[in-house]
C-alpha positions in Angstrom: -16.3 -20.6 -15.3 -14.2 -23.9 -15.2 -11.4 -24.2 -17.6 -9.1 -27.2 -17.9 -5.5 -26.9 -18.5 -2.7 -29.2 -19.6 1.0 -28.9 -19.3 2.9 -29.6 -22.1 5.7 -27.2 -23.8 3.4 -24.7 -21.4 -0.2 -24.9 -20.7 -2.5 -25.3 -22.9 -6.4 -25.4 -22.8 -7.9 -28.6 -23.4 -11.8 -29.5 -23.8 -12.1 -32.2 -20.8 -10.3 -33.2 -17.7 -7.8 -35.5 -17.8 -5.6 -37.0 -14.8 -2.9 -34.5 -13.8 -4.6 -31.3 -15.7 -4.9 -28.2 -13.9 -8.7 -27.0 -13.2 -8.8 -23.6 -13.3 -11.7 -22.3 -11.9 -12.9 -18.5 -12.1 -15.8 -16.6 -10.3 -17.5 -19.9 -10.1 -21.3 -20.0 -10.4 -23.5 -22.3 -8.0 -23.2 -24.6 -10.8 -19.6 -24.7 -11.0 -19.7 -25.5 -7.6 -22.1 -28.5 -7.5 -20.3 -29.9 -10.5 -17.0 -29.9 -8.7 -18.7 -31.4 -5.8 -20.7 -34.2 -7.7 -17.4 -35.2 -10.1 -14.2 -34.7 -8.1 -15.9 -34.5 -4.2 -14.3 -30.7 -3.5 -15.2 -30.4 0.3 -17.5 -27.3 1.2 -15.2 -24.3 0.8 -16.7 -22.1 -0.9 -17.1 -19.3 1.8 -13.8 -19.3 2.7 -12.5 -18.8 -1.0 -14.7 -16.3 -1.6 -14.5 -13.9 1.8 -11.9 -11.5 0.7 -10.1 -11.1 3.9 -9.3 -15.0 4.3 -6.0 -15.6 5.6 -3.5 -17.8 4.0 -3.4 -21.4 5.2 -3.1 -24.8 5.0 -5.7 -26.8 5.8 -6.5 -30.9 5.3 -9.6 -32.4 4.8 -11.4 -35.9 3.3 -7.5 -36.5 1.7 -7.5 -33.3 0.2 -5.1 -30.6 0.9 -6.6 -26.4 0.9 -3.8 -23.9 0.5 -5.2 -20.2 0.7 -2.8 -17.7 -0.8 -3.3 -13.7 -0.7 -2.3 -12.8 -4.4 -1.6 -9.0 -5.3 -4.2 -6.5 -7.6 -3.6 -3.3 -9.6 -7.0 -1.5 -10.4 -7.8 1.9 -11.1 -11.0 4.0 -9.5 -13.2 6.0 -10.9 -11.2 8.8 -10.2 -8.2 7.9 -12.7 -6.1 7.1 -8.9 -4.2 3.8 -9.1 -5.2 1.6 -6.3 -3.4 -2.2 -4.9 -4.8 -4.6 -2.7 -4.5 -8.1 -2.1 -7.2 -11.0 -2.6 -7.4 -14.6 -1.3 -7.0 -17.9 -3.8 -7.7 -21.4 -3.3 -6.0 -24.2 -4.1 -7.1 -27.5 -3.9 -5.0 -30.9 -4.4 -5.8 -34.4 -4.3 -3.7 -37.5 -6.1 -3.9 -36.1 -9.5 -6.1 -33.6 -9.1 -5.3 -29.7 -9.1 -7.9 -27.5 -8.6 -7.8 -23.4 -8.3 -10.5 -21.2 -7.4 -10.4 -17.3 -8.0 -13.2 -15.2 -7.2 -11.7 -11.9 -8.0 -9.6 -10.3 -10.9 -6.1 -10.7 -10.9 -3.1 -10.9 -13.3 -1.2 -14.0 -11.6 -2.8 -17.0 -13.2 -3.2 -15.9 -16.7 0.4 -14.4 -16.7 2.1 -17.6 -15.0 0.3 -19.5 -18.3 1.7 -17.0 -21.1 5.0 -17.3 -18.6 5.1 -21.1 -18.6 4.1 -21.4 -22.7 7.1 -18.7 -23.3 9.6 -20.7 -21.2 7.8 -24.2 -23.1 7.6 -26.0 -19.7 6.7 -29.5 -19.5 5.0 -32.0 -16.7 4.2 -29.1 -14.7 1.6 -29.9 -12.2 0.5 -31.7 -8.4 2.9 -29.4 -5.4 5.4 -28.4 -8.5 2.3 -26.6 -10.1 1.6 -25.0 -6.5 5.1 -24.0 -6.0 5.3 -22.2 -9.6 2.1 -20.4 -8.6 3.1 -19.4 -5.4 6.5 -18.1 -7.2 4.9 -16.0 -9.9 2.5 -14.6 -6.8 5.9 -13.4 -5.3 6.9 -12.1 -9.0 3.9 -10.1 -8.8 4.0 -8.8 -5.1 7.7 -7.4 -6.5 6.5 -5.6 -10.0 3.7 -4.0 -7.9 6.1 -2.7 -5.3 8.7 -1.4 -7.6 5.5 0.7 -9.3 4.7 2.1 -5.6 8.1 2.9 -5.5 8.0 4.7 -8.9 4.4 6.7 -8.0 6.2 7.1 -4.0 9.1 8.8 -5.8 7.2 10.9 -8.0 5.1 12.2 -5.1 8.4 13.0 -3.6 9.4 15.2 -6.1 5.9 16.8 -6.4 5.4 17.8 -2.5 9.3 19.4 -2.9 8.0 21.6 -5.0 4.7 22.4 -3.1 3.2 20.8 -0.1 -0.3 19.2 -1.2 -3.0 18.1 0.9 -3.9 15.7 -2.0 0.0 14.3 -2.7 -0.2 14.1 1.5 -3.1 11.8 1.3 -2.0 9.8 -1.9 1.1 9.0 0.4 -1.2 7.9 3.2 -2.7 5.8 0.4 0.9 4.1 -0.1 1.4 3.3 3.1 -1.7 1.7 3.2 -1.3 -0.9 0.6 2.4 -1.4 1.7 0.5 -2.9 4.8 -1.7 -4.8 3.2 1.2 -6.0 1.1 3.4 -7.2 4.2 1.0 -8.6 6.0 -0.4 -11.0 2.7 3.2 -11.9 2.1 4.1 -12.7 5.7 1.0 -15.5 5.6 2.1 -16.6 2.4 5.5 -17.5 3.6 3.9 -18.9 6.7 2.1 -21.2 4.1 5.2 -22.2 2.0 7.0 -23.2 5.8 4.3 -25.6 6.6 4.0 -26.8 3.1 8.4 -27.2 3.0 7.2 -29.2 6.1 5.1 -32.0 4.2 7.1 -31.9 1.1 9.4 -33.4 2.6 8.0 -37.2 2.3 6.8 -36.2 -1.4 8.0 -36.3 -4.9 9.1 -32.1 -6.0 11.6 -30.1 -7.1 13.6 -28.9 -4.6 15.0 -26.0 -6.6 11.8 -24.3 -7.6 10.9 -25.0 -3.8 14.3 -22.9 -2.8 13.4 -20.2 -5.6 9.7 -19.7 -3.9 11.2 -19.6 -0.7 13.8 -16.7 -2.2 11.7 -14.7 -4.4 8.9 -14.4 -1.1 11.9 -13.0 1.1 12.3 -10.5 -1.0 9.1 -9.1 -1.8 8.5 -9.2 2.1 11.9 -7.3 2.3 11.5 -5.3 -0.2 7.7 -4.1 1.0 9.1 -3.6 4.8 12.0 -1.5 3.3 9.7 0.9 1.2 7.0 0.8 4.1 10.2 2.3 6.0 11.2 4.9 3.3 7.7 5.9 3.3 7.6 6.4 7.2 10.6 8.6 7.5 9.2 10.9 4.5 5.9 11.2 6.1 7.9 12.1 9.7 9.8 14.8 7.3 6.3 16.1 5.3 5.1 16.2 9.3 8.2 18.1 10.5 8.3 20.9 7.3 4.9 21.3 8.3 5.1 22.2 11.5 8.5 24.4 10.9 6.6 26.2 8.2 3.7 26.7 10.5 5.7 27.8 13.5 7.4 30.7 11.3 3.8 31.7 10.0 3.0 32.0 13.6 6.1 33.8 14.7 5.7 36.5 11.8 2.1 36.9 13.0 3.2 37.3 16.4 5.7 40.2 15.4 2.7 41.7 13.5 0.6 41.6 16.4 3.3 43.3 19.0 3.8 45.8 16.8 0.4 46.7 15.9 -0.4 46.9 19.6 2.1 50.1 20.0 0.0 52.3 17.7 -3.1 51.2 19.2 -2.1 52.0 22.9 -0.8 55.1 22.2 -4.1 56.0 20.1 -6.1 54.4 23.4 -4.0 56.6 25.9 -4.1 59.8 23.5 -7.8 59.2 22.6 -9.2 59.2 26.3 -12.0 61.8 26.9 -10.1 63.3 29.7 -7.7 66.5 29.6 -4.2 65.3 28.8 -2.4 68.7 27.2 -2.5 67.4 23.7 -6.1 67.9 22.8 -5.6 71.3 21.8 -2.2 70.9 20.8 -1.9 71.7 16.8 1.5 69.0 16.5 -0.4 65.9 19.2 -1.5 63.9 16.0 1.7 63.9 14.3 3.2 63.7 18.0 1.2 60.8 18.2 2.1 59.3 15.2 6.2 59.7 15.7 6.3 58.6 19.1 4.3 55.0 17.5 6.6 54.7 14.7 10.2 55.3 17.0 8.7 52.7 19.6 7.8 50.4 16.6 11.4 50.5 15.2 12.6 50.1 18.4 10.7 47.0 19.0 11.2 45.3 15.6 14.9 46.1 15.9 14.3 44.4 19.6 12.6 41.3 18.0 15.0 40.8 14.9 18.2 40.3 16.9 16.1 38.5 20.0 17.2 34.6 20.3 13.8 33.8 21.1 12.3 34.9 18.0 14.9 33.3 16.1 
């Protein structure tokens, strides 16, 4: 679907294009395509935009210049679990011609347009227009990670209480899209320093540029810090489990040496050869003390042992 927007007091939808508009294009079909080929000749891009592990970049081509930006994405599965990920965008600018190109869901575009009519900005648009986006995709990248810090504190207090196997893998979970987080906004930022590179010979506002370059430090800052956070715990989770694990094993190892006692003396006792006891009226209960004062002795042995400690 192609849409055409115009700044003025915010954006605003208008009916045709008109020189400086914004072209917003969304999940476009073969025709939308074509008719961006035939009217505004778009190079051939259309399998880069739409192959969802393309990198950020900056590319140049017929006069045109291609900026690929990874923008961020809440969605939930089937299974009520909240999942992030990160998906390209393409941008596409040309004298007064700004075109975008989304193939997948995501709240940055719509959100920077109820954003920019709130705020009632005007002549928005050309590398000022890229800029804005690329700041409201770090706006996002930080809302998103302060809700994995949220569900990553919740988990905390959930496996505290009792150790999980499915809290254990939702962590696993975090980590994951922490990396894809970091890794998206490290090529974004690689983007914005080759684009603070050619803005330097044209016309754009050098504060906004500053703000972008601010607002993407901190999201990667703030993603490597909680990618951290989330390291240690899982070291910790790792290291209660393996302390809780190596006291089941010692208590089972006490049970085991102790239940061996009985059993030898029952083996040595219960031998079909002559041993003085097998006519013996007190050799059971004979038997049965001599186990019990050598199992004492032995747990007595093992609870003030260093090694068992």
């Amino acid at each position: 679907m192609i849409s055409y927007w115009k700044c003025k007091d915010g954006f605003g939808e208008i009916n045709q294009w008109k020189s400086g508009c914004w072209i917003k294009v969304t999940k476009p079909t073969a025709d939308d395509l074509a008719l961006l080929k035939e009217r505004f000749a778009v190079p051939n891009f259309t399998h880069d935009a739409e192959d969802i592990e393309e990198r950020p970049r900056v590319d140049h081509e017929d006069n045109w210049t291609l900026v690929f930006v990874r923008v961020p994405n809440k969605s939930i599965d089937e299974d009520g679990e909240t999942m992030f990920s990160t998906a390209p965008i393409a941008i596409l600018i040309r004298d007064d011609v700004f075109i975008t190109v989304n193939y997948y869901d995501n709240k940055v575009l719509d959100d920077f347009i109820r954003w920019s009519n709130q705020r009632r900005i005007n002549n928005c648009k050309g590398y000022d227009l890229l800029l804005s986006l690329m700041l409201s995709t770090s706006v996002w990248y930080l809302k998103y990670l302060k809700q994995m810090n949220g569900m990553m504190s919740a988990a905390e207090e959930r496996l505290e209480r009792k150790m999980d196997n499915d809290e254990l893998m939702r962590t696993m979970g975090m980590g994951k899209y922490l990396i894809y987080f970091m890794t998206s906004i490290k090529g974004n930022a690689t983007v914005l320093a080759r684009l603070k590179m050619r803005l330097r010979t044209l016309p754009h506002d050098q504060d906004l540029l500053e703000d972008v370059e601010i607002e993407t430090q901190q999201a990667l800052d703030t993603a490597s810090i909680y990618s951290d956070i989330l390291k240690r715990q899982q070291e910790a989770y790792s290291s209660v489990i393996g302390n809780n694990l190596n006291r089941i094993m010692k208590t089972l190892t006490v049970v085991t040496i102790l239940l061996m006692i009985p059993t030898v003396i029952a083996g040595y006792y219960g031998m079909n050869v002559p041993n003085g006891m097998e006519e013996w009226g007190l050799g059971f209960p004979w038997a049965l003390g001599i186990s019990i004062v050598l199992m004492a002795l032995v747990y007595f042995f093992i609870r003030h042992s260093k090694f068992f400690k």
